[in-house]
VODOLUM-260784 format. One record per residue: residue number from 1; x negated, y negated, z negated of N, C-alpha, C, O in turn. Coordinates in steps of 0.2 Angstrom, whole numbers, padded with zeros to 4 digits. Layout:
BEGIN
+-----+-------+-------+-------+-------+-------+-------+-------+-------+-------+-------+-------+-------+
|   i |   nc1 |   nc2 |   nc3 |  cac1 |  cac2 |  cac3 |   cc1 |   cc2 |   cc3 |   oc1 |   oc2 |   oc3 |
+-----+-------+-------+-------+-------+-------+-------+-------+-------+-------+-------+-------+-------+
| NUM |     X |     Y |     Z |     X |     Y |     Z |     X |     Y |     Z |     X |     Y |     Z |
...
+-----+-------+-------+-------+-------+-------+-------+-------+-------+-------+-------+-------+-------+
This chain:
BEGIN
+-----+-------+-------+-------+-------+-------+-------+-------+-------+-------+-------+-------+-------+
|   i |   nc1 |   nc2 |   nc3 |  cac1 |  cac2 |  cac3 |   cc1 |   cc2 |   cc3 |   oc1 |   oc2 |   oc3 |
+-----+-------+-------+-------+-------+-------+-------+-------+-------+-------+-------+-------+-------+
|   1 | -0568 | -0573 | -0607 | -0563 | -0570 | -0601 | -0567 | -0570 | -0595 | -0569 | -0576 | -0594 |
|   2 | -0569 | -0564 | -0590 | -0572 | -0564 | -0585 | -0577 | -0565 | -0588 | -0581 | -0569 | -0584 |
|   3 | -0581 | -0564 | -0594 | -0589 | -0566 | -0593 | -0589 | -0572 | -0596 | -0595 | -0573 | -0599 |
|   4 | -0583 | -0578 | -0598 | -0584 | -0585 | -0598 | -0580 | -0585 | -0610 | -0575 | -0584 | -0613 |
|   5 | -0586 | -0587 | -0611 | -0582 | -0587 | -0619 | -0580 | -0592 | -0620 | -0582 | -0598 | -0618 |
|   6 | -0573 | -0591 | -0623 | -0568 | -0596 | -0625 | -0567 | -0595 | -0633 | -0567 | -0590 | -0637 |
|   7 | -0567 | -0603 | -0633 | -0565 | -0602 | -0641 | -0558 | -0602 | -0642 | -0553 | -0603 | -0639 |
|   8 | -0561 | -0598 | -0650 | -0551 | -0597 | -0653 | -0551 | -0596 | -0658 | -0555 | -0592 | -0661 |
|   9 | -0546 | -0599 | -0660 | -0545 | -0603 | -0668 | -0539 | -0597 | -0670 | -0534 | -0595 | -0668 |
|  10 | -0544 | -0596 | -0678 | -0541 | -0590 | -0682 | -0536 | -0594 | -0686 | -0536 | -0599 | -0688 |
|  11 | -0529 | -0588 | -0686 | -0524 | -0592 | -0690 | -0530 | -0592 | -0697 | -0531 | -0598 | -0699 |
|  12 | -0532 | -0587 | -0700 | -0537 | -0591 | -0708 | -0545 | -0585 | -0707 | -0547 | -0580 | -0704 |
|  13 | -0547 | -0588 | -0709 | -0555 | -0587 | -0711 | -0556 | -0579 | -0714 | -0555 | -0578 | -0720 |
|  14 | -0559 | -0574 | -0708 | -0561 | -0566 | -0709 | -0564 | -0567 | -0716 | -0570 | -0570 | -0716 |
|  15 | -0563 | -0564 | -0723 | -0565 | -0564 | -0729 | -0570 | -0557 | -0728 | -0567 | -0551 | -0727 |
|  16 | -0577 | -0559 | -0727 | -0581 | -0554 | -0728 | -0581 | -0549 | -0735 | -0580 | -0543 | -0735 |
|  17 | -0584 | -0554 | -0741 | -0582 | -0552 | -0746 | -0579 | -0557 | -0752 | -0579 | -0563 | -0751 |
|  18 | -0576 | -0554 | -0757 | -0574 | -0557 | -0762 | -0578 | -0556 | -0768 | -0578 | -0550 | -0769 |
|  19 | -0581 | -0559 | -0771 | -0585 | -0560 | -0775 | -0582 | -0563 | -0782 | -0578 | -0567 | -0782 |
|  20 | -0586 | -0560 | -0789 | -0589 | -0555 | -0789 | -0589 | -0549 | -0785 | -0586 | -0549 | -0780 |
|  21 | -0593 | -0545 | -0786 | -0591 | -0537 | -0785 | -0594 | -0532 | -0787 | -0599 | -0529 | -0785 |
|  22 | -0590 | -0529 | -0791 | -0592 | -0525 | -0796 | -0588 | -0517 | -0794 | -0583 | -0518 | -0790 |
|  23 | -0589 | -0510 | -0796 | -0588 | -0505 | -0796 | -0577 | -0506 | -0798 | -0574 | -0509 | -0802 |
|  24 | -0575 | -0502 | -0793 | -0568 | -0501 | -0790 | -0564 | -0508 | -0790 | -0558 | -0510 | -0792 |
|  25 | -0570 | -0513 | -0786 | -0566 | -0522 | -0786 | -0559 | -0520 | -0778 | -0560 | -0516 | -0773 |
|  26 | -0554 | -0523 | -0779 | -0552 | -0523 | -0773 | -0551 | -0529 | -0771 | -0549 | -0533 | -0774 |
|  27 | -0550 | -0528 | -0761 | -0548 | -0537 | -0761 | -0547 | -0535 | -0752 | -0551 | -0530 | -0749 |
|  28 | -0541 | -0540 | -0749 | -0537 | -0537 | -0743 | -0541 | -0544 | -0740 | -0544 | -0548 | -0744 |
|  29 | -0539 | -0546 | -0734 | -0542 | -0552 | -0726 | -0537 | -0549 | -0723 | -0537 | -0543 | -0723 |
|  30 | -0531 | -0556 | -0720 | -0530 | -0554 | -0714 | -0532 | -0561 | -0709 | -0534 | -0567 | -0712 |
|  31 | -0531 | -0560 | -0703 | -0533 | -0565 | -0697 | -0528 | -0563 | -0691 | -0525 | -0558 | -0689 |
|  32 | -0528 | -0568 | -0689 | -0525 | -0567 | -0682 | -0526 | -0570 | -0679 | -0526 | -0576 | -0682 |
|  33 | -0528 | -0571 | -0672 | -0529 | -0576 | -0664 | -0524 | -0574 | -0659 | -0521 | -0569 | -0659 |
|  34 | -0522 | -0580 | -0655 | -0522 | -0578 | -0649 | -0524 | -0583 | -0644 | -0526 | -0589 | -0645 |
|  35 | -0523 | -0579 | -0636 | -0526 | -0585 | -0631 | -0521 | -0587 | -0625 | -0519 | -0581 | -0622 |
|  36 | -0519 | -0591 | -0623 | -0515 | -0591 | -0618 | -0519 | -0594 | -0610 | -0521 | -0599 | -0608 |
|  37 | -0517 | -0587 | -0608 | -0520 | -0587 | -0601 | -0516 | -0592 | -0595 | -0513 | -0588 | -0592 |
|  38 | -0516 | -0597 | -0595 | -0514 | -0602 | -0590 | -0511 | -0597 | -0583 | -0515 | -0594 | -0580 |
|  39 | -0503 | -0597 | -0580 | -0504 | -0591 | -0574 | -0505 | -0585 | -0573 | -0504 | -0582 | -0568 |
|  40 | -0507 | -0582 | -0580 | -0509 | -0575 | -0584 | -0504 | -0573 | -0588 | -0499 | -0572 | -0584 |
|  41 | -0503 | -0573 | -0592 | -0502 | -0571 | -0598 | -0504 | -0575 | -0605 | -0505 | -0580 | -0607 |
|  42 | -0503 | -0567 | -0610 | -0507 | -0570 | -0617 | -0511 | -0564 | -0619 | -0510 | -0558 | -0616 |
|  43 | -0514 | -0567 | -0624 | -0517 | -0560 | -0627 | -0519 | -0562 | -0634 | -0522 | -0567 | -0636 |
|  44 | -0516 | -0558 | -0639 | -0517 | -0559 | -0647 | -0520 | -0552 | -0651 | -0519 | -0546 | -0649 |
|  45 | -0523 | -0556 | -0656 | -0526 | -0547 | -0660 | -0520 | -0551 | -0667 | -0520 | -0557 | -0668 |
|  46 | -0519 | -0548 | -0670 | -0518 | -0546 | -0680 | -0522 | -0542 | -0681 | -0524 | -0538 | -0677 |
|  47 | -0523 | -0543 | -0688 | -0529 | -0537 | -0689 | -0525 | -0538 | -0699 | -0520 | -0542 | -0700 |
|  48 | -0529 | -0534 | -0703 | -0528 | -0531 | -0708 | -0534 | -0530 | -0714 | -0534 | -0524 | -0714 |
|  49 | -0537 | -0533 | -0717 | -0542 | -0527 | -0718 | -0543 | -0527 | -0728 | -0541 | -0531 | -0732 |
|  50 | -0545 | -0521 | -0728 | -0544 | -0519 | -0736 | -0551 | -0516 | -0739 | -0554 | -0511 | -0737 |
|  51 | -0554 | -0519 | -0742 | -0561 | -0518 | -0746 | -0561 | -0514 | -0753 | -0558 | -0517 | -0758 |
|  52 | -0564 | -0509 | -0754 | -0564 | -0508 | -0759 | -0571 | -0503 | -0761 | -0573 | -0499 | -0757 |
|  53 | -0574 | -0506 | -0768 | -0580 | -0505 | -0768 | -0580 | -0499 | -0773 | -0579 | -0499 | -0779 |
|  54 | -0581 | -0493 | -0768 | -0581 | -0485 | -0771 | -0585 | -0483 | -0772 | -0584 | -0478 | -0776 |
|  55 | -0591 | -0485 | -0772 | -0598 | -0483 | -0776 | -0602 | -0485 | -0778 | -0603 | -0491 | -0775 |
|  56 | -0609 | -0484 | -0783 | -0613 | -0487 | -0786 | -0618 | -0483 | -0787 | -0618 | -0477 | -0788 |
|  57 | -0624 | -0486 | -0786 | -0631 | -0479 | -0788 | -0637 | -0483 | -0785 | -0637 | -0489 | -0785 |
|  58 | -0643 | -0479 | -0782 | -0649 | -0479 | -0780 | -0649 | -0480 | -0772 | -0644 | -0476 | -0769 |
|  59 | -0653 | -0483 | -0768 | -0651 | -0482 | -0762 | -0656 | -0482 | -0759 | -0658 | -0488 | -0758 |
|  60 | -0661 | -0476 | -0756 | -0667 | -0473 | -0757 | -0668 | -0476 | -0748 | -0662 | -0478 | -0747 |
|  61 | -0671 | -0478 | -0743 | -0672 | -0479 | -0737 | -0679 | -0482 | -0737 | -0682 | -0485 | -0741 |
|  62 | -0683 | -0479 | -0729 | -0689 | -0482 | -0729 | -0689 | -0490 | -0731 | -0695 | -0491 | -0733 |
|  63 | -0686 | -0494 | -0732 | -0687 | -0501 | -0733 | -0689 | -0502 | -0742 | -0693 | -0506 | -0745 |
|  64 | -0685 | -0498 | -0743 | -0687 | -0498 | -0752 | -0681 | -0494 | -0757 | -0675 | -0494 | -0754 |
|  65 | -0682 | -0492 | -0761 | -0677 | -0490 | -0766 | -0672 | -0497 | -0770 | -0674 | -0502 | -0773 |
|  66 | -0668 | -0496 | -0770 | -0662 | -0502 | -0773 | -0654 | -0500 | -0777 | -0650 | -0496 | -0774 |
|  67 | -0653 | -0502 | -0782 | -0647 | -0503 | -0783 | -0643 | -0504 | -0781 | -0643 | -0510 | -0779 |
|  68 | -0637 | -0501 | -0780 | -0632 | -0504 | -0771 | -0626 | -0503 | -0776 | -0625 | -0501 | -0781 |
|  69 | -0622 | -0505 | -0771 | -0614 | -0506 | -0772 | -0614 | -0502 | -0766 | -0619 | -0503 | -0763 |
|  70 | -0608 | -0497 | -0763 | -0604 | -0495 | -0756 | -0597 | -0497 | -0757 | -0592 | -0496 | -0760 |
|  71 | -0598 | -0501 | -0750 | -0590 | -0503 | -0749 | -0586 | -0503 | -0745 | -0587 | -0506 | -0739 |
|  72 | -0581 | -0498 | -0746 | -0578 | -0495 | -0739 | -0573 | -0500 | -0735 | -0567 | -0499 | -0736 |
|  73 | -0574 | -0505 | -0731 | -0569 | -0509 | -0726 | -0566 | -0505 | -0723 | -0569 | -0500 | -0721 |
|  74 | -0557 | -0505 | -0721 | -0553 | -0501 | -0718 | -0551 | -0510 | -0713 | -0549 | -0515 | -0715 |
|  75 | -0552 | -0508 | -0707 | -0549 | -0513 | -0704 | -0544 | -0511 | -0697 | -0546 | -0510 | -0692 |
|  76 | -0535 | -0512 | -0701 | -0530 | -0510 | -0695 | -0530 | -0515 | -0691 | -0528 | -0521 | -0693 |
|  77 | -0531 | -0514 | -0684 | -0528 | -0518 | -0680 | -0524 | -0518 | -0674 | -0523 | -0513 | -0671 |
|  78 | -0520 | -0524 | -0670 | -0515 | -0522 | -0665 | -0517 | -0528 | -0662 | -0518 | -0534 | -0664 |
|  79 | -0518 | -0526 | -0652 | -0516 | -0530 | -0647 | -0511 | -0531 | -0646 | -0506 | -0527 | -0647 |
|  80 | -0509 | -0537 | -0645 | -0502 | -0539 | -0639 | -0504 | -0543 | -0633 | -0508 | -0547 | -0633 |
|  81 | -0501 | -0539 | -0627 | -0505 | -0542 | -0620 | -0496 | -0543 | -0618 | -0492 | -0540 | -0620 |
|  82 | -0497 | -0547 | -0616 | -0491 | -0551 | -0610 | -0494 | -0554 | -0604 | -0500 | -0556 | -0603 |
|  83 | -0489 | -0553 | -0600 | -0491 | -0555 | -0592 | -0484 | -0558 | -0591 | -0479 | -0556 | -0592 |
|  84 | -0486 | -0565 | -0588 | -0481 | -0570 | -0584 | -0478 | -0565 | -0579 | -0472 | -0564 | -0582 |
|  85 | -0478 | -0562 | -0575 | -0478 | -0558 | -0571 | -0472 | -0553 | -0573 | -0467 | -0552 | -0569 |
|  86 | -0472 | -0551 | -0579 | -0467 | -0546 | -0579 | -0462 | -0548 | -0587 | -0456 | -0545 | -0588 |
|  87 | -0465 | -0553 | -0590 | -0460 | -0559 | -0594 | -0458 | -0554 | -0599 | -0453 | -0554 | -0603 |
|  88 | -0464 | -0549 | -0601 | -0463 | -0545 | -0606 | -0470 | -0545 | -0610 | -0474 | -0549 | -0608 |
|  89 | -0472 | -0542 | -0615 | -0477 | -0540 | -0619 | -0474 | -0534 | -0625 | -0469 | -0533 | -0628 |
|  90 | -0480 | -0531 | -0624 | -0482 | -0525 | -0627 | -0488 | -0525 | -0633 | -0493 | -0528 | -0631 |
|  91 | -0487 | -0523 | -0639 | -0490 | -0522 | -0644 | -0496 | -0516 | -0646 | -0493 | -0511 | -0648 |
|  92 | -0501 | -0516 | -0645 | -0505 | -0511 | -0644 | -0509 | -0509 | -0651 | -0515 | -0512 | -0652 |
|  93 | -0506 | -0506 | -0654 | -0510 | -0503 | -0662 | -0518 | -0499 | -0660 | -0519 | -0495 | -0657 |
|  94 | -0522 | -0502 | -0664 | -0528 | -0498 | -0663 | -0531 | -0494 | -0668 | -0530 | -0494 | -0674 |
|  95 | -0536 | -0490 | -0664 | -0538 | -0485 | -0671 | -0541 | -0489 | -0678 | -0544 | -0495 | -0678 |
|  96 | -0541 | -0487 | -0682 | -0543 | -0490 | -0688 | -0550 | -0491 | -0687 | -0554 | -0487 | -0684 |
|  97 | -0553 | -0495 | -0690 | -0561 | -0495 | -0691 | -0563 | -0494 | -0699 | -0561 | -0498 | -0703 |
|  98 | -0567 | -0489 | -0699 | -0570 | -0490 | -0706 | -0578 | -0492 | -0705 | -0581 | -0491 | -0700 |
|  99 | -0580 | -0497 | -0712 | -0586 | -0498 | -0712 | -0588 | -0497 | -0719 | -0585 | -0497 | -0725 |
| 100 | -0594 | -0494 | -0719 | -0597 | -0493 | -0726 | -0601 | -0495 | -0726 | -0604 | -0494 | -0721 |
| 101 | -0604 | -0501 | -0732 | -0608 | -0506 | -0732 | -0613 | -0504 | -0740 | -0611 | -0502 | -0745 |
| 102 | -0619 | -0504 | -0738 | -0624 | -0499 | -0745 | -0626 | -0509 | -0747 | -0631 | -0512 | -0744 |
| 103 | -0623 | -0513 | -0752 | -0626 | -0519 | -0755 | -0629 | -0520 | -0760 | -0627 | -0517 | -0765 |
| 104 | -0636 | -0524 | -0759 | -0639 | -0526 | -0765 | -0641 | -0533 | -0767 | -0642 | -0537 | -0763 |
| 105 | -0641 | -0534 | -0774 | -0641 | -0541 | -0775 | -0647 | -0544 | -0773 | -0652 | -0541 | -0772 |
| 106 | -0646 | -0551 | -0771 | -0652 | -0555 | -0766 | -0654 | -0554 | -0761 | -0658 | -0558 | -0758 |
| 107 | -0649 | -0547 | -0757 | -0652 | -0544 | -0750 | -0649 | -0546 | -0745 | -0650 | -0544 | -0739 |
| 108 | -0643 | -0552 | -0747 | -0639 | -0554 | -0742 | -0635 | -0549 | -0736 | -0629 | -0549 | -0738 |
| 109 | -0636 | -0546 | -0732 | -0634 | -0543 | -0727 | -0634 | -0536 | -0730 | -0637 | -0534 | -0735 |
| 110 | -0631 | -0532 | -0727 | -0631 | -0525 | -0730 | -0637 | -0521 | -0729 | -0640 | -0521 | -0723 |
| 111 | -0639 | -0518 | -0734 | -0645 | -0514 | -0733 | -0644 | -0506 | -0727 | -0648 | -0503 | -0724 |
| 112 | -0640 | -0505 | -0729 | -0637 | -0500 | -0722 | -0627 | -0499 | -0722 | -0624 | -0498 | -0727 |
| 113 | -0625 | -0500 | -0714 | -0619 | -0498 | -0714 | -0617 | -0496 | -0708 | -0618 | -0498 | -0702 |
| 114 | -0614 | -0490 | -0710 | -0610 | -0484 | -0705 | -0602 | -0488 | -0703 | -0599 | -0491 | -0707 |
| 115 | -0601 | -0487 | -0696 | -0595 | -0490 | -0694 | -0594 | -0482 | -0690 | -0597 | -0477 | -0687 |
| 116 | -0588 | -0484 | -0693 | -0583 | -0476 | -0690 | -0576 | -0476 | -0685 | -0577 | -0481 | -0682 |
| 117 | -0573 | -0474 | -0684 | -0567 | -0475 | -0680 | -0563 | -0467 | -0684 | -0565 | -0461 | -0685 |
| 118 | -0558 | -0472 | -0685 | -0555 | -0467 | -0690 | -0548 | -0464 | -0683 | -0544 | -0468 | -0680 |
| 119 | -0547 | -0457 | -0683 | -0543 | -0453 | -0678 | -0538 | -0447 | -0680 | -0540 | -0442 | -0680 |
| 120 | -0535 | -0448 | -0681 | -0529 | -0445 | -0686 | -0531 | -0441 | -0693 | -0530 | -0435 | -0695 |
| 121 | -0535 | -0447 | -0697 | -0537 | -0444 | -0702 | -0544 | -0441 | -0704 | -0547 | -0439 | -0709 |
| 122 | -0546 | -0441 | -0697 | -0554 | -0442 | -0699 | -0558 | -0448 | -0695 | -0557 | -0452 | -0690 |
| 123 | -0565 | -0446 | -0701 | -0567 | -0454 | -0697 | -0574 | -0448 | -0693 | -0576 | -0442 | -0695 |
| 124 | -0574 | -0452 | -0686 | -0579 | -0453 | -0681 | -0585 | -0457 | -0682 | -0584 | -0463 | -0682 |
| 125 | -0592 | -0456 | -0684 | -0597 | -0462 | -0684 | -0598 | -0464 | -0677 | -0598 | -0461 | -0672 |
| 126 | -0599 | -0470 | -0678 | -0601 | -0472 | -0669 | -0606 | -0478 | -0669 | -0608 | -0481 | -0664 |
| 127 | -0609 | -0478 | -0677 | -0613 | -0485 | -0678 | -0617 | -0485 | -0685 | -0615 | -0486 | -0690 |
| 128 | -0624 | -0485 | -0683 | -0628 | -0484 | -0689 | -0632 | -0490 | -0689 | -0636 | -0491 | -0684 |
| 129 | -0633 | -0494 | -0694 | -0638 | -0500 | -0694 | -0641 | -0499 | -0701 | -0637 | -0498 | -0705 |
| 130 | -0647 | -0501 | -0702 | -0653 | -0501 | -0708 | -0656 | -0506 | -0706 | -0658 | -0507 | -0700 |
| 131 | -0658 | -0510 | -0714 | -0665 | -0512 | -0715 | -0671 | -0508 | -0714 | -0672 | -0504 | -0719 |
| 132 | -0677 | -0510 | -0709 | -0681 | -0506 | -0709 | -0688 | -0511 | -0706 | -0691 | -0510 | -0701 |
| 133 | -0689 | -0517 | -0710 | -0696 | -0522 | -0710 | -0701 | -0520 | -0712 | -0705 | -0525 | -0713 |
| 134 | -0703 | -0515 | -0714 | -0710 | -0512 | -0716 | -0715 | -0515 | -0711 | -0715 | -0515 | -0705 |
| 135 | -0719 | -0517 | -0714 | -0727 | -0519 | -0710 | -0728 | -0513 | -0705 | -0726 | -0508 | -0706 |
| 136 | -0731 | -0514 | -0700 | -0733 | -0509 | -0695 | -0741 | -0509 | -0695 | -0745 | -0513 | -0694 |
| 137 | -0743 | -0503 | -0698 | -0753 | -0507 | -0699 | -0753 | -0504 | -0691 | -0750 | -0498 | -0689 |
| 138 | -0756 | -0507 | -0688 | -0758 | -0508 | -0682 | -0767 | -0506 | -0679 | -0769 | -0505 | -0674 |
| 139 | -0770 | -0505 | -0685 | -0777 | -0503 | -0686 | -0782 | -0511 | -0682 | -0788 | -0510 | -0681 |
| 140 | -0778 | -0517 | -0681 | -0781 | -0521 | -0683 | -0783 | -0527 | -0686 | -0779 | -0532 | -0686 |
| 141 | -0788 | -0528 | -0689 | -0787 | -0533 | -0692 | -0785 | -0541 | -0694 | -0789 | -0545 | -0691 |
| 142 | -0780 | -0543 | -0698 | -0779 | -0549 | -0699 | -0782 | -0554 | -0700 | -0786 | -0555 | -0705 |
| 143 | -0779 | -0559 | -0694 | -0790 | -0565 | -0696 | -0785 | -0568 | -0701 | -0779 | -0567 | -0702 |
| 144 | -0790 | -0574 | -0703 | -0785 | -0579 | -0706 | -0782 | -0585 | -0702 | -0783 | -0587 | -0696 |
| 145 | -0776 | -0588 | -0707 | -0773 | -0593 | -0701 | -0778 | -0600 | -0702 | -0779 | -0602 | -0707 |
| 146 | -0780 | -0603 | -0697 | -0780 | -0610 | -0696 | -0776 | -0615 | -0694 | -0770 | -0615 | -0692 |
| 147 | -0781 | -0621 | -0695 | -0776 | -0627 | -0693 | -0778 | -0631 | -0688 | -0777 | -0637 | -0687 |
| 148 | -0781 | -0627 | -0685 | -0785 | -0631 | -0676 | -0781 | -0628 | -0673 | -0779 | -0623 | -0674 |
| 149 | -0779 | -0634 | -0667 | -0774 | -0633 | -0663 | -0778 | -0630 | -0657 | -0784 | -0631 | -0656 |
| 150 | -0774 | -0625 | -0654 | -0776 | -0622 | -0649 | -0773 | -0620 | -0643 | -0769 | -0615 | -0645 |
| 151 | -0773 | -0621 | -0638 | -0768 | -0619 | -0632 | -0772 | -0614 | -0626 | -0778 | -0615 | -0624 |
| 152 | -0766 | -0609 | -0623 | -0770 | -0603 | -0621 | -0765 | -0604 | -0617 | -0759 | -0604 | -0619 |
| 153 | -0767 | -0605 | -0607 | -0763 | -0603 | -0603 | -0768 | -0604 | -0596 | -0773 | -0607 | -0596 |
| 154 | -0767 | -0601 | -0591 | -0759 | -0599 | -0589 | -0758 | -0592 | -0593 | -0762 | -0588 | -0595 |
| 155 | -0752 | -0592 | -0593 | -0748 | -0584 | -0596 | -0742 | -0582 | -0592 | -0736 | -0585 | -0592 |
| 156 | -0743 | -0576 | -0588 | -0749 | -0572 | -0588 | -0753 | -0576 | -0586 | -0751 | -0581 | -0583 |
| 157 | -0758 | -0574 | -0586 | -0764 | -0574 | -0583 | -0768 | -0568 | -0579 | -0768 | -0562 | -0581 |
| 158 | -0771 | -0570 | -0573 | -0773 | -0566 | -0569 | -0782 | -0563 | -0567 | -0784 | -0558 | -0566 |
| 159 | -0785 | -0570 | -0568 | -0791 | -0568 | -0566 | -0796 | -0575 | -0570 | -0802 | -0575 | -0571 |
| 160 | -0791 | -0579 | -0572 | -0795 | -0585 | -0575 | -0789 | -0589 | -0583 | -0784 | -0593 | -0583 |
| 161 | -0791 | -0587 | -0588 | -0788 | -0590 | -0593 | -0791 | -0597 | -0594 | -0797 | -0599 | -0592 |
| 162 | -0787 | -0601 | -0597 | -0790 | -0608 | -0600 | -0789 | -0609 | -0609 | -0784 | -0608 | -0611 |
| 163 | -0794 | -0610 | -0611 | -0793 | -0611 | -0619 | -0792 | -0618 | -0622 | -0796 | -0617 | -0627 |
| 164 | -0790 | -0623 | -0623 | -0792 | -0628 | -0627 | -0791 | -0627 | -0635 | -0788 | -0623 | -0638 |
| 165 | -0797 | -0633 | -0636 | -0795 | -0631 | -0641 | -0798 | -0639 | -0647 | -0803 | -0641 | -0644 |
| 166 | -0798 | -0642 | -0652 | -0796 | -0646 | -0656 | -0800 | -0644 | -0663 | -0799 | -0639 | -0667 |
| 167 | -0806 | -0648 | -0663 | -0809 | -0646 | -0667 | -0816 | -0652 | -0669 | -0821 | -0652 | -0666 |
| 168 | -0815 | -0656 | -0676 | -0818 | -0659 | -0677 | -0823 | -0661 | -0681 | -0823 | -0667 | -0682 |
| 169 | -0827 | -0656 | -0683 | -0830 | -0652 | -0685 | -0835 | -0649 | -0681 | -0833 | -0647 | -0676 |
| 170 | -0844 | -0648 | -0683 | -0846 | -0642 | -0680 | -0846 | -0637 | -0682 | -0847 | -0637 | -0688 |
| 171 | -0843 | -0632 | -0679 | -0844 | -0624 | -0681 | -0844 | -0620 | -0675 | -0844 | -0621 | -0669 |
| 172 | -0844 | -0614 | -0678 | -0843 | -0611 | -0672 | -0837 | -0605 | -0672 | -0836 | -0602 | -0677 |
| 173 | -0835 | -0605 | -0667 | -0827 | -0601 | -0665 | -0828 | -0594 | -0663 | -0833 | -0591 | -0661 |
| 174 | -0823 | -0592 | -0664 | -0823 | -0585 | -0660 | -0816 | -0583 | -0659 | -0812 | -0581 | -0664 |
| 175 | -0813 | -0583 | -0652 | -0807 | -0580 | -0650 | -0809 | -0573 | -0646 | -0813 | -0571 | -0642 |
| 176 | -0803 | -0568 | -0651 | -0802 | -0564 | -0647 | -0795 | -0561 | -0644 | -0790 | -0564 | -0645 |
| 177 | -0795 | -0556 | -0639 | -0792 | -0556 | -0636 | -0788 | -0550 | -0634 | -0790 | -0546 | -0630 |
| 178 | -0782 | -0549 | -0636 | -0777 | -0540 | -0637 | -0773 | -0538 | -0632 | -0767 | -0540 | -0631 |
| 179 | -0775 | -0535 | -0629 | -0768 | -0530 | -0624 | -0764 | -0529 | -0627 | -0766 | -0528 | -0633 |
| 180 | -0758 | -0530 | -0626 | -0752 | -0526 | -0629 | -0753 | -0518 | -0629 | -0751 | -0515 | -0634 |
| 181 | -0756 | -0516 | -0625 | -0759 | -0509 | -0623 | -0763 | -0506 | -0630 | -0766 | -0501 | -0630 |
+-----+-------+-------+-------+-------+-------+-------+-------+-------+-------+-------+-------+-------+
């Protein structure tokens, strides 16, 4: 509220998924909150949501090729805002959100999901998220990790750096040093 997070306790726990989950599974979550603004008003959501898992196949993305489930979430929901002030409240229906979720086993989070806003029957995309952790080759080379402690500062650094460094052993060292440039 204003900037400031308040907690708020769900009438029951948003069911991401229901598992198993297999090809045409379904399974409905409802939730509801509200918060009472001391002097204000209130404000509550209900919400609604319905899963069902409409497809199966290959799910081809730079991150890698996978076996996926797609699961389309429809989630209806409605404000109610009330004001002390006018000793009434209004009910505010919102547009529907669809999500389409591409899952594969072990991958925990969705390997890619489209969020839509559905508007008299069609959906709107407004939201694209993928897995994409590919290595970046950099063109250079990876040293190996050590176990000598090493400290590098001030940072930034201007005109004079300081190194320590923790080594009980003779050898001889070599620090190099990378522009983000």
């Amino acid at each position: 509220l204003n900037g400031i997070p308040i907690p708020v306790p769900y009438s029951s726990p948003e069911k991401i998924y229901a598992f198993p989950l297999n090809y045409n599974h379904r399974d409905t979550s409802e939730y509801a909150y509200e918060v009472e603004i001391p002097g204000i008003g209130y404000y509550g959501r209900q919400a609604h949501k319905t899963n069902h898992v409409d497809g199966w196949g290959t799910l081809k993305t730079s991150f890698g090729t996978f076996d996926a489930l797609r699961i389309r979430s429809v989630l209806k929901a409605s404000d109610t805002i009330a004001l002390d002030t006018f000793g009434r409240g209004v009910r505010i229906p919102l547009p529907d959100e669809v999500k389409y979720k591409w899952v594969a086993k072990n991958h925990g989070m969705p390997l890619l999901e489209i969020t839509a806003t559905s508007f008299f029957g069609f959906e709107i995309p407004s939201r694209v998220v993928y897995r994409d952790f590919k290595k970046i080759d950099t063109g250079i080379e990876e040293s190996q990790q050590s176990s000598i402690s090493t400290s590098v500062y001030p940072n930034p650094a201007s005109e004079i750096l300081i190194i320590e460094t923790e080594l009980n052993r003779r050898d001889d060292l070599r620090f190099e040093l990378y522009s983000s440039d």
